[in-house]
Structures are given as structure tokens and as C-alpha cells.
N, C-alpha and C positions, 0 to 999 in steps of 0.2 A: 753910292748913295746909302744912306742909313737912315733908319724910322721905323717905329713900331707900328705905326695906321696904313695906310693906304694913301697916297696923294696921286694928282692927278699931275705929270708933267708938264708945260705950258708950251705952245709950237711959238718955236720963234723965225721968221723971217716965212720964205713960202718953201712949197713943195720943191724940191729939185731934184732931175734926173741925171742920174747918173749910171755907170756901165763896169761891170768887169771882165777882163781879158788878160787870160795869162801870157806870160811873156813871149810866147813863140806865136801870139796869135792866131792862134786854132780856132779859137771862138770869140763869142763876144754875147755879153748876157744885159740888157737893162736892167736898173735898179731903182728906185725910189728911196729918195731920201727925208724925210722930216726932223726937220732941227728942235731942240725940246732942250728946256733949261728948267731945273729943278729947282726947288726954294731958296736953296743958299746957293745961286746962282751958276751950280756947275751945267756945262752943256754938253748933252750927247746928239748921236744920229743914230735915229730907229729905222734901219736899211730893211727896203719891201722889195719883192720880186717885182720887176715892170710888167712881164709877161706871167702869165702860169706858166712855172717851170715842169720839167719833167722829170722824174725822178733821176735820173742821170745827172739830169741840169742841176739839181738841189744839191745834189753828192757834192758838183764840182764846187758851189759857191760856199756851203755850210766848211769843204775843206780850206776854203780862203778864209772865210770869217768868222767860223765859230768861236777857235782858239782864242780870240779877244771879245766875243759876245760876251756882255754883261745877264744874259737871260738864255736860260737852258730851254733851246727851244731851237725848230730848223726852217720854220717857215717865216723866222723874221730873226736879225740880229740888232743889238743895241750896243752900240761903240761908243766910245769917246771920241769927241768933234776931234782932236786933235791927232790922230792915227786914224782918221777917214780916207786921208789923199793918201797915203803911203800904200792902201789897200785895194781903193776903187780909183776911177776915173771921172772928173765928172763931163756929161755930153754937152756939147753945144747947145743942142735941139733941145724937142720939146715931146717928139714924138718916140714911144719906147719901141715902136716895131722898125725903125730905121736902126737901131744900135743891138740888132737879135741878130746873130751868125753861130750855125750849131753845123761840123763836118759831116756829110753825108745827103745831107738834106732829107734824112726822114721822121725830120722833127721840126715842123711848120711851128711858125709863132701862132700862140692862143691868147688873144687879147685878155687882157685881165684886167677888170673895172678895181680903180684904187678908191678908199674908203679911209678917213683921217681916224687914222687909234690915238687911243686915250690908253696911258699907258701906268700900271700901278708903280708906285717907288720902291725901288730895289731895295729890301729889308736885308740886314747884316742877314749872314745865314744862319739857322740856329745849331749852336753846339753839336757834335754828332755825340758827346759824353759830354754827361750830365753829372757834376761832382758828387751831388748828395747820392749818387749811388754806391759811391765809388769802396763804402764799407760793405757790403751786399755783394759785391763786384767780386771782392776780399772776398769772402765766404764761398761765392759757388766756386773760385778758381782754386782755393783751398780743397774745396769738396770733390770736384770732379778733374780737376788737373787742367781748365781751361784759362788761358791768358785775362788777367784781369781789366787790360782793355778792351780785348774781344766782349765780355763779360759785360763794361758799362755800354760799350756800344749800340746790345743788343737791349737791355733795359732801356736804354736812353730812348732806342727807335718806338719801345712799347707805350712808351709813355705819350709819346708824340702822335703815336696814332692808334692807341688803347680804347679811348673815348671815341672815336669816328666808327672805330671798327665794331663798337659793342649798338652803338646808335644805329649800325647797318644791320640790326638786328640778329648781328651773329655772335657766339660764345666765343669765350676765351679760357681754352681747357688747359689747366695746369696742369692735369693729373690729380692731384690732391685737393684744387677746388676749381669750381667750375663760378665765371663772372658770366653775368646776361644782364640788361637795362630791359628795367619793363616800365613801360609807360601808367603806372600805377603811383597812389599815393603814399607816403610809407608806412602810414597803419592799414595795407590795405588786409593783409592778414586779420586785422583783427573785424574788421569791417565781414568780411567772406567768411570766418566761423562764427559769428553771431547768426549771420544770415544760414548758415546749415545747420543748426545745432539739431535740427529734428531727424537730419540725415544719418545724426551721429557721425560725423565727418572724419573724424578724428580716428573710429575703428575703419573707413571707409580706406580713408589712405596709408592705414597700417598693410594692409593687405598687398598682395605678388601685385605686379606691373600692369600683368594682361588684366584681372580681373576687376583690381582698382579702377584701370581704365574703363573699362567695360560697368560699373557700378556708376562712376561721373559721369557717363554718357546718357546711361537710363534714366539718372537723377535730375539731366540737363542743366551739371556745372556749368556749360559753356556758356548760359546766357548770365551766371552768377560773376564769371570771370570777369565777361567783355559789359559788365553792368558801368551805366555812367556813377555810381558810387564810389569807383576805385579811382576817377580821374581827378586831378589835382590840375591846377592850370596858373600860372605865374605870368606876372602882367609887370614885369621888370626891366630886361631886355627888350626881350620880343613880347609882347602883350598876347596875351591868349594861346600861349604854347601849353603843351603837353610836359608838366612835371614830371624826372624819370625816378626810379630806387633801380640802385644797381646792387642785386643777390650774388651772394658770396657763397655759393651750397657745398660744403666739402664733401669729399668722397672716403671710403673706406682706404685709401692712402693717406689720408690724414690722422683718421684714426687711428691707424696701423702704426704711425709713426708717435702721435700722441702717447700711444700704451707704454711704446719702449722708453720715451721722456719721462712722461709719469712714472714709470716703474723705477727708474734708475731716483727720483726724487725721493719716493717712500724709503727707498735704502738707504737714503744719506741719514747719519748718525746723529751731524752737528746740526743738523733744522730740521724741527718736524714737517710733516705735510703742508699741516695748517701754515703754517708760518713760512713755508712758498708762497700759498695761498693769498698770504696778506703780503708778500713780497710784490707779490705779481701786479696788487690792485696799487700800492704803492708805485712801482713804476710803470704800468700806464694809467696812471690817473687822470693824466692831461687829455691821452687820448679817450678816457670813459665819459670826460665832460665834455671834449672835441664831438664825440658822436652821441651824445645825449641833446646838445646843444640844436646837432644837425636835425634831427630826431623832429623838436618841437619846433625847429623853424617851417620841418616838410609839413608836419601834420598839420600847422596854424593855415597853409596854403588857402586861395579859393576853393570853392567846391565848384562843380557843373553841373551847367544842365546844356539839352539840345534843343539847338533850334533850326530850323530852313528859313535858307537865304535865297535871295534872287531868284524871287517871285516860288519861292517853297523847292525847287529842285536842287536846293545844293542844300546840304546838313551842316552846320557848325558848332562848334561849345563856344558858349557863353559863361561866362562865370555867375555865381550869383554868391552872397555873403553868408556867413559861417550860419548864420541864423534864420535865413529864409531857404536852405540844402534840408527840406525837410518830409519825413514820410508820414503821413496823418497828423500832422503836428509835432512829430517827433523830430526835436532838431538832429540830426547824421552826424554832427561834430561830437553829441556825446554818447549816442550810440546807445539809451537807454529801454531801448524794445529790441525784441527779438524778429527780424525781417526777414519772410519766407519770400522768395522772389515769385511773380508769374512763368509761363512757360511762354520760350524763343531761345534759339539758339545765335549766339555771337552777334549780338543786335543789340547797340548803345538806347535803345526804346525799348528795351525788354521791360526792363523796371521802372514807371514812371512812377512822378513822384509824388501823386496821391495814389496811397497804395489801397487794395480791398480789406476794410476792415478784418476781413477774417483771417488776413494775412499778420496782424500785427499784434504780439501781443507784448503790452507790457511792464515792465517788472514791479512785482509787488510792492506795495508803501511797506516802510519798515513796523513791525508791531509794536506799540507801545508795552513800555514795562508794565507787570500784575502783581500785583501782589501777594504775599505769599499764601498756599493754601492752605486751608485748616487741615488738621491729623485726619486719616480715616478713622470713620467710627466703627467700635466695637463688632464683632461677630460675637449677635447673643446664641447662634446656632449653636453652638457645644456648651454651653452655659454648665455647669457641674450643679449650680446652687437649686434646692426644689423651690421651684415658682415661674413666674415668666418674665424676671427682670434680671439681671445681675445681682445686685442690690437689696439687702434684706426688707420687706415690708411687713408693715404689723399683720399679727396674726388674723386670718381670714379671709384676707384683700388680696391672695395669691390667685386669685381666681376670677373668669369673668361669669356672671351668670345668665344662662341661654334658658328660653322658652321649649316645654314639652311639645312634642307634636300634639296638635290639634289646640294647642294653647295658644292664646293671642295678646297683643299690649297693645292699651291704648295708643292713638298716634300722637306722638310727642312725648311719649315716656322714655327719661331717662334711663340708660344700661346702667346697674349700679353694681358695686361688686359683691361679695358673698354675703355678706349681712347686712343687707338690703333691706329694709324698713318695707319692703312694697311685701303684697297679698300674695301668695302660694306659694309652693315649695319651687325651687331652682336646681334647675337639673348643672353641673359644673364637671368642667375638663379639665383634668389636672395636665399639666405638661411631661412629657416621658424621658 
């Protein structure tokens, strides 16, 4: 059979019992048979143990039948209708504990309740080598002296189960980089240093392993981490799944290798630096737009929130649209405050999503253009000229004139300067 989905094979005719016995008649085992015809009309028999076998028993029948089982498996084989009789026998009866004879007798028959399977269609098997490796294949077998089909084989098996293995939450260490799927959004970086900026985060994870850790811990990252802000949730497929980013973090093998690349570039004569540089964005260009592309497809995703279900004791995410994912008003899609989280550790309710005011601050309106300022004015402090202006004034008027002690003016008499029209002499301070 061949097909890329799943079908269901259709029983055709009834159940029937049938027996195996090798030819010296030693023993004798029941079997069940269901006949089953496939879409484009071919017909097999999905052969059942009558009895529970014992492993003895399984040995001897899987060695009669496997070799022509269409399905890699020992507690059921799937044959083709037409080399059934060549194989088995079928019983008269009806009963499978009358056709069970095992030598020694200390292996009583154990009835075994039969149950009608539903059986998926037998998909070609897929490729063990995968062609578009097969230049890659070329290189490590170049590289390391290993057979280039050994080479796709083992790519081809990673590929196949690359994604299941990284979803089992475990890594996938090259050496030079290290793959992990985290159940985040793909700006969640950018989302998690807005939210620490007062941690100064940035000096936080510059620092040794032990202490780094040890400073996240005080800070209580771990509620910033597992915050429902980082989830992303996609209603395509499976509706209301968890959107993943799979991290690519290379290691000091990569760089180590990068130095000797790059250094061997700076020395070539006929291209400068630069002009790798531009070479490089030249030929992956397709891929710069391939993963820019992916980029705004992850980050446009729903946003979440949580809720309880059935009757409040189960938690779920809910999605809710790019512009109700908001903190004080701030929509989360453009990230334009700065979000200090509350305290909880690894708890999707850590951050809800009306947050405390004092938590949020955010970013300044732009300042409008000014105009230019006027020059500073003059320092008449060091003035060279005698008077108290810069500036020459007519003779007399260099001067303000002040009342003697015990002398008085009228209220509302103008100060006037040296040659003052008013009554008595003026006492005057020259400038020095």
C-alpha cells in the first residue's frame, strides 16, 4: 500500500479462525484472521494471536510470519490474502482453545478476548538518504575520511527526528552550536530586556556562570522567564498550541573556527574584507529574506492570556488579539513602556495584565524643535572702559547718585544720575 495520510482499512467478510503448525506437528497455535481491503481494492489478513501467546509461542509464530509481515511489529502480522494458506491453516471450528497444543504441557492455554483493529495504511517507507544532503555528505566525508553514504544516512535519520527530539525538550549539541526549542515568541528577547532594563541585565549576564546565576535568582528572573508575555500561541493546525523558536547558541568551537576563516580572508590579496562582506550578503540573500520573512510571521502570532477551566481547576491560554495583549494600556505588540514584572517564581500569573502603576513607565513624547538661542550677553565684569557700561556715555551720567547718611527722599523721587537737577550735594561711586 502507499499514501501519505492515514486510512482506515475496511473488514471484509467475518472473523475467521485459523491455526499454525509446523510440519512435524509438534504443536499447534490459534490464530485470528481479519480480511481488510484497502482503497484501491487490494486485500490483506491482519493475523491475531487466538490465544495469549507466550513468549516461546510468539518466537515460534513471528519466525513463520514475520518475514512476509507487511508491519514491523510481533504481536500481530499483516500479509497478503494470497500467501495466507501457504502459511497458516484455517480451523474448522470456531473455538480457539480446541486448535492450542504446546509440548510438555507447561504452558496451559490463556484465553485471550479478540478486539476488531483498525489498521493505518502502510505508507512507502521514507528514504533512509535524503538527496539534498548528499553535497554536505561530500564534505564531512572529504573532511573526516567517512563513506559518503554513511554520511547522508546519518543526516537524513536527524532530520527525521531532529524536531521530535528537540520538542522532548532536549538539546541537540554539535559542538560548535548548541539547538534547544523553547516554547517562546520570537521576539521574546526583546520583550525580557525591556522588562529588566533597571537590572541592567545586560552587565548582569556578562558576568562568571555561578554568579550570573546566583544575581537571576535574587532578581527573580524566573518569574520574568516563565511570564505569559513570552507565549505566542497559533490557531492553524492545532488551535491554541504553543508557538516554538528554535536557538542556535554557538560555542567557542565556532568561534575558534570562524578566527581561522576570517583570518585566512583578510589575507587574500584579490578581495578585500569588505567585499567578502558584500559577497556573503549576496549569496545568502534568499536566506536573509527566508528568515526575516519567518521573523514577522512568528512575531504578528496571537498573544495570551490565562484562564481556568472546568469549573476554575484546570489553567489554559486563550489567545486574545494583538491589541487587547495589554499592560496599563500599553499594547505588548509594540512594547513602548518599560515593564518591571511583580514577584513569583515560574508562575504563568506572575504578570497579569493590568500591571501597578508604578510598575510602568513610559517612554517620553518626542521634544518639539526650538528655536535658536540668542548669543550670551556680554560680561561687563572686566569692563577696561571708566564708567559702569561698556559703552561711552556723556560726560557726567557715569555715575548713579546715592543719598548721605542721615539724608532722605521723598517717596517717589526719581534716582537720577550726576547732574541731577534735585536739592543737595550727591554723594557718587565711581566704578574700580
Amino acid at each position: 500500500m502507499s499514501g501519505t495520510g492515514l486510512v482506515t482499512l475496511k473488514p471484509v467478510g467475518d472473523v475467521e479462525l485459523w491455526y499454525a503448525e509446523p510440519e512435524d506437528g509438534s504443536w499447534m497455535l490459534p490464530l485470528h484472521v481479519e480480511w481488510k481491503q484497502a482503497p484501491d481494492g487490494a486485500q490483506f489478513a491482519l493475523v491475531l494471536p487466538g490465544v495469549c501467546l507466550y513468549q516461546i509461542q510468539l518466537v515460534a509464530i513471528s519466525g513463520l510470519l514475520q518475514t512476509h509481515s507487511l508491519e514491523d511489529r510481533n504481536d500481530r502480522w499483516l500479509l497478503h490474502r494470497s500467501i495466507v494458506a501457504s502459511l497458516i491453516r484455517k480451523a474448522p471450528g470456531i473455538h480457539a482453545e480446541f486448535y492450542y497444543r504446546w509440548p510438555g504441557g507447561t504452558h496451559p492455554p490463556i484465553p485471550s478476548p479478540y478486539h476488531p483493529v483498525q489498521l493505518p495504511a502502510q505508507a512507502d517507507p521514507p528514504p533512509r538518504r535524503a538527496e539534498h544532503h548528499r553535497t554536505f555528505a561530500q564534505f564531512i566525508s572529504m573532511e573526516v575520511g567517512v563513506p559518503t553514504d554513511v554520511c547522508m544516512v546519518v543526516l537524513t535519520g536527524i532530520q527525521r527526528c531532529g524536531a521530535r527530539w528537540l520538542l522532548e525538550r532536549q538539546v541537540i549539541d554539535f559542538g560548535w552550536v548548541r539547538l534547544f526549542a523553547l516554547p517562546f515568541r520570537a521576539n521574546w528577547k526583546e520583550i525580557v530586556m525591556f522588562k529588566c532594563r533597571p537590572w541592567k541585565l545586560g552587565s548582569v549576564l556578562r558576568e562568571k556562570p555561578r554568579l550570573r546565576d546566583a544575581l537571576l535568582k535574587r532578581l527573580g528572573f524566573q518569574r520574568v522567564a516563565c511570564s505569559v508575555h513570552n507565549v505566542a500561541l497559533l490557531n492553524r493546525r492545532v488551535e491554541g498550541r504553543l508557538d516554538y523558536t528554535v536557538e542556535a547558541v554557538t560555542t567557542d568551537s565556532f568561534e575558534r573556527t570562524a578566527d581561522t576563516v576570517e583570518s585566512d580572508r583578510m589575507k587574500s590579496g584579490q578581495t578585500s574584507y569588505v567585499g567578502h562582506y558584500e559577497e556573503a550578503v549576496e549569496v545568502l540573500y534568499d536566506r536573509i529574506v527566508e528568515a526575516l520573512a519567518n521573523y514577522v510571521r512568528k512575531v504578528e502570532t496571537t498573544w495570551a492570556t490565562v484562564r481556568a477551566v472546568g469549573g476554575g481547576s484546570v489553567l489554559t491560554f486563550l489567545s486574545v488579539s494583538r491589541q487587547r495583549a495589554k499592560v496599563r494600556g500599553l499594547p505588548l505588540a509594540d512594547l513602548p513602556a518599560h515593564i518591571v514584572p511583580p514577584l513569583s517564581d515560574f508562575n504563568v500569573l506572575a504578570e497579569k495584565e493590568e500591571s501597578d502603576p508604578e510598575l510602568i513607565r513610559a517612554q517620553a513624547d518626542e521634544v518639539q524643535a526650538m528655536s535658536a538661542l540668542p548669543p550670551p550677553a556680554d560680561d561687563l565684569r572686566g569692563c577696561e572702559v571708566d564708567g559702569d557700561v561698556g559703552e561711552p556715555r556723556p560726560t557726567g551720567t557715569d555715575g548713579v547718585p546715592l543719598l548721605d547718611a542721615g539724608e532722605s527722599a521723598a517717596t517717589g523721587q526719581p534716582v537720577l544720575p550726576g547732574d541731577s537737577t534735585s536739592d543737595g550735594d550727591s554723594s557718587r561711586v565711581d566704578p574700580t
